[in-house]
MOPAC internal coordinates of N, CA, C and O (Angstrom, degrees):
PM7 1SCF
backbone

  N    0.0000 0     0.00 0     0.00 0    0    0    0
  C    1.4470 1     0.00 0     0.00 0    1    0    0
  C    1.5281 1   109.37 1     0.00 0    2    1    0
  O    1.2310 1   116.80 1   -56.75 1    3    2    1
  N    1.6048 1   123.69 1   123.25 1    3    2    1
  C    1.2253 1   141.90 1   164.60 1    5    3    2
  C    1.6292 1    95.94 1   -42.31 1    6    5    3
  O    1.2310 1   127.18 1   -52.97 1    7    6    5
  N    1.9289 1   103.80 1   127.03 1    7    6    5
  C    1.6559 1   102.34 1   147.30 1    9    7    6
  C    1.3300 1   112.62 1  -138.59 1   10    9    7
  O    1.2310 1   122.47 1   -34.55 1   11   10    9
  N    1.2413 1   112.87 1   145.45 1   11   10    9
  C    1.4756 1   116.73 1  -166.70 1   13   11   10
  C    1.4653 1   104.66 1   -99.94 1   14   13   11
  O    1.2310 1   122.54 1   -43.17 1   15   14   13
  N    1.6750 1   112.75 1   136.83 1   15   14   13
  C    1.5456 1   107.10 1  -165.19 1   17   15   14
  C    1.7852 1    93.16 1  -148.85 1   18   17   15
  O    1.2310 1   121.72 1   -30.20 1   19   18   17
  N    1.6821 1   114.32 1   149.80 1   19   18   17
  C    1.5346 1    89.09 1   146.10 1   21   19   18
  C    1.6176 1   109.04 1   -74.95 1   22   21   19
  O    1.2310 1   134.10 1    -6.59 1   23   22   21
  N    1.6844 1    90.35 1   173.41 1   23   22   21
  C    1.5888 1    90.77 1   167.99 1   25   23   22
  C    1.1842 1   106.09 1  -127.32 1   26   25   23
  O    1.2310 1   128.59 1     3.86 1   27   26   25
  N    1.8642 1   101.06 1  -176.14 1   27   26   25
  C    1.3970 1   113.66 1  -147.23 1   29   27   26
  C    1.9864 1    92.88 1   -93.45 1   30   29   27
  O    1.2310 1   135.43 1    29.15 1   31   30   29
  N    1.2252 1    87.75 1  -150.85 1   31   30   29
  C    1.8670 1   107.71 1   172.68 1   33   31   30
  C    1.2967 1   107.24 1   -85.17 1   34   33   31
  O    1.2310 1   127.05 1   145.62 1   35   34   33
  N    1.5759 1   104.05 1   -34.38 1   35   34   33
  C    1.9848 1   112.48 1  -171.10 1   37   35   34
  C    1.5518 1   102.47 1   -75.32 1   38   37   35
  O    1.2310 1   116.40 1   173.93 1   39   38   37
  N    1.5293 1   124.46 1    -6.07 1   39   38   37
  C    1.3545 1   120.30 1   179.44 1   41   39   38
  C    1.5580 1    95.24 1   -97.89 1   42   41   39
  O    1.2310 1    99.72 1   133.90 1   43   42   41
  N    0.9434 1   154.23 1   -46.10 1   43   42   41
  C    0.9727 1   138.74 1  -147.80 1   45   43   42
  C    1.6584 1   128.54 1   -58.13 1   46   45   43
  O    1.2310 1   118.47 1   155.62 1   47   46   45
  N    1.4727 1   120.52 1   -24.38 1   47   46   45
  C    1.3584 1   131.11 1   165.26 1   49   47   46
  C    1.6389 1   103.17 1   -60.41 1   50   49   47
  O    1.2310 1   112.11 1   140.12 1   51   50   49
  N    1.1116 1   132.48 1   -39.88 1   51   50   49
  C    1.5908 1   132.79 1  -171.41 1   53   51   50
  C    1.5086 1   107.73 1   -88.22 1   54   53   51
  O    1.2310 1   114.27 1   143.99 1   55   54   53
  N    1.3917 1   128.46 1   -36.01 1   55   54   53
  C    1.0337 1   146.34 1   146.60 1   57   55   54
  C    1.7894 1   105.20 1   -27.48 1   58   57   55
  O    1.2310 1   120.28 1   101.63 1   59   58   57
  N    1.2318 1   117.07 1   -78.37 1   59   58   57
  C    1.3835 1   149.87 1   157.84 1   61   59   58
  C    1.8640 1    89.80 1   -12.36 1   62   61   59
  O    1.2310 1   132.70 1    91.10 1   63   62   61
  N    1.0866 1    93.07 1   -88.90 1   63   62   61
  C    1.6685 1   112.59 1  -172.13 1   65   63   62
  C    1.6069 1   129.73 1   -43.95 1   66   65   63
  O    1.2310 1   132.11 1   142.48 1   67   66   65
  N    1.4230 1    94.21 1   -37.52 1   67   66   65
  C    1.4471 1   121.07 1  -178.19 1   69   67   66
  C    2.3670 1    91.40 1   -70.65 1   70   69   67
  O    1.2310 1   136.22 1   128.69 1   71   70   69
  N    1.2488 1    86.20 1   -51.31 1   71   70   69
  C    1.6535 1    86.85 1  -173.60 1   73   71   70
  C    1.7465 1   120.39 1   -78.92 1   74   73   71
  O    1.2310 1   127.01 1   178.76 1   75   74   73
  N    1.3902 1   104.12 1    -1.24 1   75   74   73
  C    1.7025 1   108.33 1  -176.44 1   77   75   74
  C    1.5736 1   106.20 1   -65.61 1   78   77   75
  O    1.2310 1   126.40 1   131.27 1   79   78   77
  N    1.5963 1   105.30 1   -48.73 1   79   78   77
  C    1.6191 1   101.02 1  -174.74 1   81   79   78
  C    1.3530 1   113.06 1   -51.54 1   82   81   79
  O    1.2310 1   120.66 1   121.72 1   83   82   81
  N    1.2701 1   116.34 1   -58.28 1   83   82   81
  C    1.4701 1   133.03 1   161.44 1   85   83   82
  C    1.7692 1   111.36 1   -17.06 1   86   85   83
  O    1.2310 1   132.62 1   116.30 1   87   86   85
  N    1.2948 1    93.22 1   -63.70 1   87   86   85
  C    1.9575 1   105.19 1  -179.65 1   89   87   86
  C    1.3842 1   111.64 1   -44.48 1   90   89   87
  O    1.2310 1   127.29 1   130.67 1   91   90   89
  N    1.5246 1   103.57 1   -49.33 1   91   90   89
  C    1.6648 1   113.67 1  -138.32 1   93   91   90
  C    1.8093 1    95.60 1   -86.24 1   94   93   91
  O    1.2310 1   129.94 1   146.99 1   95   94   93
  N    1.9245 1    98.44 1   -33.01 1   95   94   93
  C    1.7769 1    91.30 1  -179.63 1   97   95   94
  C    1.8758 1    97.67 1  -100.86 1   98   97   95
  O    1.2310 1   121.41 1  -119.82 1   99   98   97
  N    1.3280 1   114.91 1    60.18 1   99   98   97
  C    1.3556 1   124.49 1   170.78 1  101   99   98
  C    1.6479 1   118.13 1    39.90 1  102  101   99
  O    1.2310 1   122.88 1  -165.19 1  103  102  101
  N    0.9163 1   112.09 1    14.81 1  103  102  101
  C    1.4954 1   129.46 1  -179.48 1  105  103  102
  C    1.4542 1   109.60 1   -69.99 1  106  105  103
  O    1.2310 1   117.05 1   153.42 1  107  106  105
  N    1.3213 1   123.22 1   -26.58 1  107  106  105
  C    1.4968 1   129.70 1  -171.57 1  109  107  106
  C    1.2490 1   110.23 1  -148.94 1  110  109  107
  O    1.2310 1   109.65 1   -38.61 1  111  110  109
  N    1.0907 1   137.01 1   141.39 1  111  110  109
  C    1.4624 1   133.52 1  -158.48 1  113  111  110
  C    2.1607 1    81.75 1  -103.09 1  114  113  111
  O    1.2310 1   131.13 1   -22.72 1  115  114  113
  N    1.4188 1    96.13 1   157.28 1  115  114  113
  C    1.8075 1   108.45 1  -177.86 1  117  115  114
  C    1.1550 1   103.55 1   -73.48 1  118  117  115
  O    1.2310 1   135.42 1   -34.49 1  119  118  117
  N    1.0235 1    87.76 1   145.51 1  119  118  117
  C    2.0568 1   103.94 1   177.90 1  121  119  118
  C    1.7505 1   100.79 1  -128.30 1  122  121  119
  O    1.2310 1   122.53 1   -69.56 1  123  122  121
  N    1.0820 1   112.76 1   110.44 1  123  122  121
  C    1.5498 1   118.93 1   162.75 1  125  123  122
  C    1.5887 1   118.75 1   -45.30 1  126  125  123
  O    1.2310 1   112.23 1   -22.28 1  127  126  125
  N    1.2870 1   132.26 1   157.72 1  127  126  125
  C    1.2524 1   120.97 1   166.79 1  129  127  126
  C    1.5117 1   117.42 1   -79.52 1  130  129  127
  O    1.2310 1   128.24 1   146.68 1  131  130  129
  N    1.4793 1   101.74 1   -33.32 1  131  130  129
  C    2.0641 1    79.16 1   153.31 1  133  131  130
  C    1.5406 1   113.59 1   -66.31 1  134  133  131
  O    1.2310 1   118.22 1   135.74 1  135  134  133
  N    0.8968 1   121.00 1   -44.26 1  135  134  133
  C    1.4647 1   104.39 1  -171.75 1  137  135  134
  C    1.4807 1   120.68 1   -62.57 1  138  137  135
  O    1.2310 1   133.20 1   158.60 1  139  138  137
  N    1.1970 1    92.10 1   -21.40 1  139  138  137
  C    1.8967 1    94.31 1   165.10 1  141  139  138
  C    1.6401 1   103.15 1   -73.76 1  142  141  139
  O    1.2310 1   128.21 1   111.51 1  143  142  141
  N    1.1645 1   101.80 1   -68.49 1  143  142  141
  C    1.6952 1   101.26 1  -161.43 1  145  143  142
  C    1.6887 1   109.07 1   -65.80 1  146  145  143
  O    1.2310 1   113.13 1   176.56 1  147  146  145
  N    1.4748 1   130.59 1    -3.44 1  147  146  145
  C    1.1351 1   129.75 1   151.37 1  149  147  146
  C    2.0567 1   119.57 1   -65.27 1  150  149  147
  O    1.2310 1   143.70 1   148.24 1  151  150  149
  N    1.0960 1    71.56 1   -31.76 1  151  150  149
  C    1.7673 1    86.33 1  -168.96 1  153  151  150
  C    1.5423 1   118.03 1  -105.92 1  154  153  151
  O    1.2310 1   127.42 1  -168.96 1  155  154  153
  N    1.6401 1   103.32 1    11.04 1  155  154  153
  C    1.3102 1   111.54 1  -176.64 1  157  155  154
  C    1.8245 1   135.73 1   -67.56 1  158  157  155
  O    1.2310 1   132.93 1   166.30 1  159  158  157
  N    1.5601 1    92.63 1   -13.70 1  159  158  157
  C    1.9902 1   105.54 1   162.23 1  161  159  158
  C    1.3153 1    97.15 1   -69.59 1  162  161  159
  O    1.2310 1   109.96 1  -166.19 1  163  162  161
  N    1.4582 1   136.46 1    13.81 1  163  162  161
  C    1.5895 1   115.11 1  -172.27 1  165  163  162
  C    1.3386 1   102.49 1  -103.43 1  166  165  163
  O    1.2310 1   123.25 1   144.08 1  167  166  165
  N    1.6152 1   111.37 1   -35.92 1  167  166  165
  C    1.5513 1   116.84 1  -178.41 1  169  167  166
  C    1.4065 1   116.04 1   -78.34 1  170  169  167
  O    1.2310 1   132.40 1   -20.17 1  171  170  169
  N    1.4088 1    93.65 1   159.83 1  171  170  169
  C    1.6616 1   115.68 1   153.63 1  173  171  170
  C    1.5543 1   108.08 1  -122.98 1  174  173  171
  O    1.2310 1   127.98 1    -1.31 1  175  174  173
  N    1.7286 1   102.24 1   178.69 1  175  174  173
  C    1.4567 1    95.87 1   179.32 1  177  175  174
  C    1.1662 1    90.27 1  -148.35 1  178  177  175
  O    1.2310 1   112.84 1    -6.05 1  179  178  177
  N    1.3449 1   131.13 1   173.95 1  179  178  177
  C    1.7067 1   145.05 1  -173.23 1  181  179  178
  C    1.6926 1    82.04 1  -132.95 1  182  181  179
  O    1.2310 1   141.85 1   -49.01 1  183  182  181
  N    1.5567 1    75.19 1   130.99 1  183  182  181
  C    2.0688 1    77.30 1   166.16 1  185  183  182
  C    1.3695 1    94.25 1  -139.76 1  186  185  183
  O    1.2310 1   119.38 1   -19.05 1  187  186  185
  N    1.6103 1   118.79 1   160.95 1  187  186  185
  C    1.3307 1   122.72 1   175.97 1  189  187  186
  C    1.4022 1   113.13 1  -147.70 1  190  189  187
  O    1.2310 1   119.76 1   -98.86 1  191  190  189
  N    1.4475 1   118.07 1    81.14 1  191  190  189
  C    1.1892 1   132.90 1  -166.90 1  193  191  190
  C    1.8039 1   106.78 1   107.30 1  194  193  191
  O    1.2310 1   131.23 1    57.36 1  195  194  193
  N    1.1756 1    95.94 1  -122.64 1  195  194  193
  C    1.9809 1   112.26 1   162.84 1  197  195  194
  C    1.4067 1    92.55 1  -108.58 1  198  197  195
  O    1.2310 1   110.21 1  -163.76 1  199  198  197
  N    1.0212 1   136.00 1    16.24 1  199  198  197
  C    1.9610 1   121.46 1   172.59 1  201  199  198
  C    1.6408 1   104.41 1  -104.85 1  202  201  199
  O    1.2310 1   127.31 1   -71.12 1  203  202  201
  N    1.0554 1   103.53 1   108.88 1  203  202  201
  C    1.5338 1   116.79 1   159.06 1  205  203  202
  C    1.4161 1   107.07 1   -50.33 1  206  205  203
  O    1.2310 1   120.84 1   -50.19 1  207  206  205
  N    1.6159 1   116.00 1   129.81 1  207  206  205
  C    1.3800 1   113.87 1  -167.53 1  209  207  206
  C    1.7249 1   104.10 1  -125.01 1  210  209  207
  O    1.2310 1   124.47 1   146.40 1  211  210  209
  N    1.4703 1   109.02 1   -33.60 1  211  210  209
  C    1.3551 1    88.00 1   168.83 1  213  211  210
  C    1.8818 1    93.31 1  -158.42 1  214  213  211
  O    1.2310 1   122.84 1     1.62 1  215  214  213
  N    1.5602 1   112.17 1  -178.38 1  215  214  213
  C    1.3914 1   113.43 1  -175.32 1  217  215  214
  C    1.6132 1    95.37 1  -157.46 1  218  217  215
  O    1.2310 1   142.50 1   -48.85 1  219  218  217
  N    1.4380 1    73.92 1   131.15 1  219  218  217
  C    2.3802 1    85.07 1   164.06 1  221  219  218
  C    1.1114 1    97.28 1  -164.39 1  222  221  219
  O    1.2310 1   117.47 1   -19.61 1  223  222  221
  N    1.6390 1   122.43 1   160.39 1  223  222  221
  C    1.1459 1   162.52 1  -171.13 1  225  223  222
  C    1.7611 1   116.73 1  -127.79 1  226  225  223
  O    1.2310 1   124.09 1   -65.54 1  227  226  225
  N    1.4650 1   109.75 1   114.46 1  227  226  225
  C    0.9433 1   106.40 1   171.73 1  229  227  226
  C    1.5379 1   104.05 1  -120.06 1  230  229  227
  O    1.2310 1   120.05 1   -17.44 1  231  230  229
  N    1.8250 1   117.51 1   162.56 1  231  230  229
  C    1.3355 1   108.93 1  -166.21 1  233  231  230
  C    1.7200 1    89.95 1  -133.59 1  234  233  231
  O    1.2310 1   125.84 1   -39.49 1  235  234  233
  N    1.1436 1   106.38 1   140.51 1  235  234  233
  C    1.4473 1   104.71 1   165.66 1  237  235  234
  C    1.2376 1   139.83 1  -111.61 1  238  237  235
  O    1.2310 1   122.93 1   -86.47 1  239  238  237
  N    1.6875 1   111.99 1    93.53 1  239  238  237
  C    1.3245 1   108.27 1  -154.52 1  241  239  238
  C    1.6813 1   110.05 1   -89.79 1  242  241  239
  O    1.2310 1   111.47 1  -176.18 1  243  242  241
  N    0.8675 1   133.67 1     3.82 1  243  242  241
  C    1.5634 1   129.76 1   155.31 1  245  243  242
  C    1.6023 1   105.05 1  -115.06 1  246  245  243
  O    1.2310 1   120.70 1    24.75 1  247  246  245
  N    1.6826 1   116.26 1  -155.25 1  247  246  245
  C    1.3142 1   130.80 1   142.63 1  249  247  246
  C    1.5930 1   114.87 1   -52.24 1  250  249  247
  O    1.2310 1   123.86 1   110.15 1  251  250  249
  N    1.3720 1   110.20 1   -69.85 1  251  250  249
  C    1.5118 1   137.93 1  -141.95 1  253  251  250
  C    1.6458 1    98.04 1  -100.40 1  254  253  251
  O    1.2310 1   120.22 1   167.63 1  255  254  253
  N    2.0694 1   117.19 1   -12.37 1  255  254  253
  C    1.8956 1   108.86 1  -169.19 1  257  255  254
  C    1.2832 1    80.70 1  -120.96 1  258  257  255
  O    1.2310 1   119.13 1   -35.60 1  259  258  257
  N    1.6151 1   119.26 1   144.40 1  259  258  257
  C    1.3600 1   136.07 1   142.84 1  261  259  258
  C    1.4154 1   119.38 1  -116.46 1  262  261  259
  O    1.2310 1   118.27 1   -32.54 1  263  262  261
  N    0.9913 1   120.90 1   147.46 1  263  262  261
  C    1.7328 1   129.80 1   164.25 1  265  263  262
  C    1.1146 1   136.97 1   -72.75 1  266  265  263
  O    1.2310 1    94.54 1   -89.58 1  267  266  265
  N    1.1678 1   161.85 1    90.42 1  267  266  265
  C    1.6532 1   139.71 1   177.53 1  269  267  266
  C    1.6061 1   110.72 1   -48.42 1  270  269  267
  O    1.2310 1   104.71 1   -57.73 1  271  270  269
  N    0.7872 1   145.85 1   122.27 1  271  270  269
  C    1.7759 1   147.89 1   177.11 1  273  271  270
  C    1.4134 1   105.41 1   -91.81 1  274  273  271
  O    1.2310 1   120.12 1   145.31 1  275  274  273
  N    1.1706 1   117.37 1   -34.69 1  275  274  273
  C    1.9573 1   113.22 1  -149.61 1  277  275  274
  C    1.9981 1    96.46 1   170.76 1  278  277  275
  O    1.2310 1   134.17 1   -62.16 1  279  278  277
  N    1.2184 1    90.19 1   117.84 1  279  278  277
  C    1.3840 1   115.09 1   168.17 1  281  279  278
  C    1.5191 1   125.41 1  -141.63 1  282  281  279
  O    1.2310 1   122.88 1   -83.53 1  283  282  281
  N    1.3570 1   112.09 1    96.47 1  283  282  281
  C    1.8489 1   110.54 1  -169.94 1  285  283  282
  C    1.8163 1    95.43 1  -134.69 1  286  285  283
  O    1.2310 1   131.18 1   -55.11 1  287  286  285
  N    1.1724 1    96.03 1   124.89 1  287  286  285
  C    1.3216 1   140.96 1   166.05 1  289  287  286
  C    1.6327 1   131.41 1   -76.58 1  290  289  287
  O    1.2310 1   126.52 1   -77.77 1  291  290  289
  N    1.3311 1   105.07 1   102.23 1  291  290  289
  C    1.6735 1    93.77 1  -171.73 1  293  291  290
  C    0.9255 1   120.53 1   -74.38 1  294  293  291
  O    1.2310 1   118.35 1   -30.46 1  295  294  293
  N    2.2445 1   120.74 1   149.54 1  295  294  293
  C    1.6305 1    93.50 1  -140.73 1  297  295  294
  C    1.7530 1    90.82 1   -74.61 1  298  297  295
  O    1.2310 1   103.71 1   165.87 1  299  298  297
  N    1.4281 1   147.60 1   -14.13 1  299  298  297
  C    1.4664 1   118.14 1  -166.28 1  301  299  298
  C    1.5259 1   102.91 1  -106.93 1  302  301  299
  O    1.2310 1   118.88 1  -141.26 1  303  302  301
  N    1.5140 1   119.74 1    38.74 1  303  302  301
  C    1.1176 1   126.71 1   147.05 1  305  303  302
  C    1.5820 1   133.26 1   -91.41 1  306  305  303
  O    1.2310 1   111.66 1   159.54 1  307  306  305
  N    1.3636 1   133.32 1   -20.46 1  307  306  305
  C    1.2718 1   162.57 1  -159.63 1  309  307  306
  C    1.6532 1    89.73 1   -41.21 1  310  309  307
  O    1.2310 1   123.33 1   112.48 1  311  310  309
  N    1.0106 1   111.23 1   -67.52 1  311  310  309
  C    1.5090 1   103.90 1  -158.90 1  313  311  310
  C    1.3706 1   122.58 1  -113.30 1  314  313  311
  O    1.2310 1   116.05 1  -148.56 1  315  314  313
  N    1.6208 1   125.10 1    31.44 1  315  314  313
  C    1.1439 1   152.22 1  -152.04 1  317  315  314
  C    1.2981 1    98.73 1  -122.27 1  318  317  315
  O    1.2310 1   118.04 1  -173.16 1  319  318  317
  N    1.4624 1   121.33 1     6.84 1  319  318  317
  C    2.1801 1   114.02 1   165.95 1  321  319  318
  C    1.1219 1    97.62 1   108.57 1  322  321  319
  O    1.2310 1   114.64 1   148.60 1  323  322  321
  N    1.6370 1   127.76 1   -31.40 1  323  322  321
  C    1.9016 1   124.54 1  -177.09 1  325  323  322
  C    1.4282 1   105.13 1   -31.94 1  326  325  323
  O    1.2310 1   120.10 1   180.00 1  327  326  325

């Protein structure tokens, strides 16, 4: 069962990992691990068990505008409710 959480500092390497494929086929622009763990009130994470299942960041730059930052999907999560 999917649970949706922020995460900690100890997620952020899997976090990291989950978003490289993403990076490497230009799908997601790189995020440093400071820049994650600076920017880490932005995420959530889906976990399913101990498997990190998916990660995004949204930012809210008004009241009423938010951003998507980063959304990566593990690939045998896709169609499991993430």
């Amino acid at each position: 069962m999917l649970q949706i959480r922020p995460p900690t500092a100890a997620d952020v390497p899997a976090m990291r990992a989950l978003m490289a494929p993403h990076v490497e086929a230009e799908r997601l622009l790189p995020r440093s691990e400071r820049a994650v763990l600076e920017r880490l009130r932005d995420y959530l994470i889906a976990t399913d068990g101990a498997q990190l299942a998916a990660v995004g960041s949204v930012s809210m730059l008004t009241p009423a505008l938010a951003e998507i930052g980063a959304l990566a999907v593990h690939p045998d999560q896709p169609t499991a409710g993430t």
